[in-house]
C-alpha positions in Angstrom: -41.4 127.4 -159.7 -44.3 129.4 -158.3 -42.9 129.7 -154.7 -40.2 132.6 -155.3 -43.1 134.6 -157.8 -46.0 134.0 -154.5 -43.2 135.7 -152.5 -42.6 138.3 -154.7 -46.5 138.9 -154.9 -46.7 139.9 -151.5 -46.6 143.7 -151.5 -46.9 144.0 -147.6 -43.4 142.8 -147.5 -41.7 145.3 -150.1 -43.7 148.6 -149.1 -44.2 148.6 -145.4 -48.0 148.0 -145.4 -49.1 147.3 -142.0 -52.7 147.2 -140.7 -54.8 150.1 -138.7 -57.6 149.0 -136.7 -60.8 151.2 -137.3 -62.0 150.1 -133.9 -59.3 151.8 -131.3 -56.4 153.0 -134.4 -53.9 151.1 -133.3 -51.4 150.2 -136.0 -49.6 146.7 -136.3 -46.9 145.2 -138.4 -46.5 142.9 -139.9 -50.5 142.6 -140.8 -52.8 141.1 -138.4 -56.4 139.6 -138.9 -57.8 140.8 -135.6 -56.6 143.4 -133.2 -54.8 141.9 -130.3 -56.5 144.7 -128.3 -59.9 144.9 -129.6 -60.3 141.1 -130.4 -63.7 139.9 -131.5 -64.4 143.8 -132.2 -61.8 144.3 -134.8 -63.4 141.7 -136.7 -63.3 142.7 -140.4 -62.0 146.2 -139.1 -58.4 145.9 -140.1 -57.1 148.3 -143.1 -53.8 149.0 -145.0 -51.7 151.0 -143.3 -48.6 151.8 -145.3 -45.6 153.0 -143.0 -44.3 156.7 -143.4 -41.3 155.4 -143.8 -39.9 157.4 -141.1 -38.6 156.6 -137.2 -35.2 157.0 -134.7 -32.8 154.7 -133.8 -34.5 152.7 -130.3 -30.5 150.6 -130.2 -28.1 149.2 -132.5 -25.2 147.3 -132.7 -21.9 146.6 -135.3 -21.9 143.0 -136.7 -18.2 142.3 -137.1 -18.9 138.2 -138.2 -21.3 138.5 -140.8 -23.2 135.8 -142.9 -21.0 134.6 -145.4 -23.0 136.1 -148.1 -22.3 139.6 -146.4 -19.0 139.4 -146.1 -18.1 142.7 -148.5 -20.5 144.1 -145.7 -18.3 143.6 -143.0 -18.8 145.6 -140.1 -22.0 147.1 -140.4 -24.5 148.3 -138.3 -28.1 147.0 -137.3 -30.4 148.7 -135.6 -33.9 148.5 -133.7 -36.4 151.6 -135.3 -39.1 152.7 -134.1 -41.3 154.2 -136.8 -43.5 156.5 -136.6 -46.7 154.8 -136.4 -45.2 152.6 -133.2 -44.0 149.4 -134.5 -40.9 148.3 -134.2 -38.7 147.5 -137.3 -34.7 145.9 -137.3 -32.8 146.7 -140.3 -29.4 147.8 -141.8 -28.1 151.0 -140.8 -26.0 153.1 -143.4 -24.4 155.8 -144.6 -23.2 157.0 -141.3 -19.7 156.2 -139.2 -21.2 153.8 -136.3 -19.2 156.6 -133.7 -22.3 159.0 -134.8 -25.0 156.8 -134.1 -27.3 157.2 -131.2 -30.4 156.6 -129.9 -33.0 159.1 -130.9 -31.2 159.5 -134.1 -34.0 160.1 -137.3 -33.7 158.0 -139.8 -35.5 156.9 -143.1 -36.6 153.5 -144.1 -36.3 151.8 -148.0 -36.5 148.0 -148.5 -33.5 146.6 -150.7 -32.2 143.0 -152.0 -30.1 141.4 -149.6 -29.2 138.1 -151.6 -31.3 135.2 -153.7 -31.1 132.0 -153.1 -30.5 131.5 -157.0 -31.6 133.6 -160.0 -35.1 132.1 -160.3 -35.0 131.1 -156.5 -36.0 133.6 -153.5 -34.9 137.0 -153.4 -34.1 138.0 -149.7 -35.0 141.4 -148.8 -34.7 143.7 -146.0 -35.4 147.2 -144.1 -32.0 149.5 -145.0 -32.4 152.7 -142.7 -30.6 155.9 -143.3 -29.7 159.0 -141.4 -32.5 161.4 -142.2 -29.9 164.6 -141.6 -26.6 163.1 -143.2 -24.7 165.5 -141.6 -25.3 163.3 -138.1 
């Protein structure tokens, strides 16, 4: 099936690769075609922009009814970052009690397997963030 490999393929999606507009530096993600801000200008303007990987803790929550398939998970945290570079990522939230979490908090970014949908099917994937000072 060439569906799950096309998926795969797309590296924006596995390394944090965003766009920057070279007309006014503003950086988006996911990828755009044309800056919502310059418009016409940006055209053919937009770079890669891979993600420092790096942002705090904008707010967060504990799931305590988790998908079925996360059920070993169960409760976790999930939590709104902002990275660095501005944009706005929502991902898992581990290695740290959820009484130490707060807003502000630095934290680091990976991308991990969540799930597949079979073993030549889809492989879900998503943002796993990570106290940068584990002693928080």
């Amino acid at each position: 099936m060439a569906i799950p490999r096309f998926w795969r393929e797309i590296r924006q999606r596995y390394k944090g690769i965003g766009v920057e507009c070279k007309n006014c530096g503003e950086i988006y993600f996911p990828p755009r075609d044309i800056c919502p801000e310059c418009r016409r200008e940006s055209y053919q303007k937009m770079e890669d922009y891979e993600l420092e990987g790096t942002g705090e803790v904008v707010t967060y929550t504990k799931v305590h009814e988790p998908h079925p398939d996360f059920k070993d998970l169960s409760p976790y945290i999930m939590a709104i970052i902002e990275m660095e570079e501005g944009v706005r990522l929502t991902g898992h939230l581990v290695d740290v009690d959820y009484e130490k979490v707060e807003r502000g908090m630095k934290v680091e970014a990976s991308m991990r397997k969540l799930g597949e949908e079979s073993p030549k099917g889809l492989i879900y994937y998503g943002y796993k963030f990570w106290p940068l000072d584990k002693n928080e």
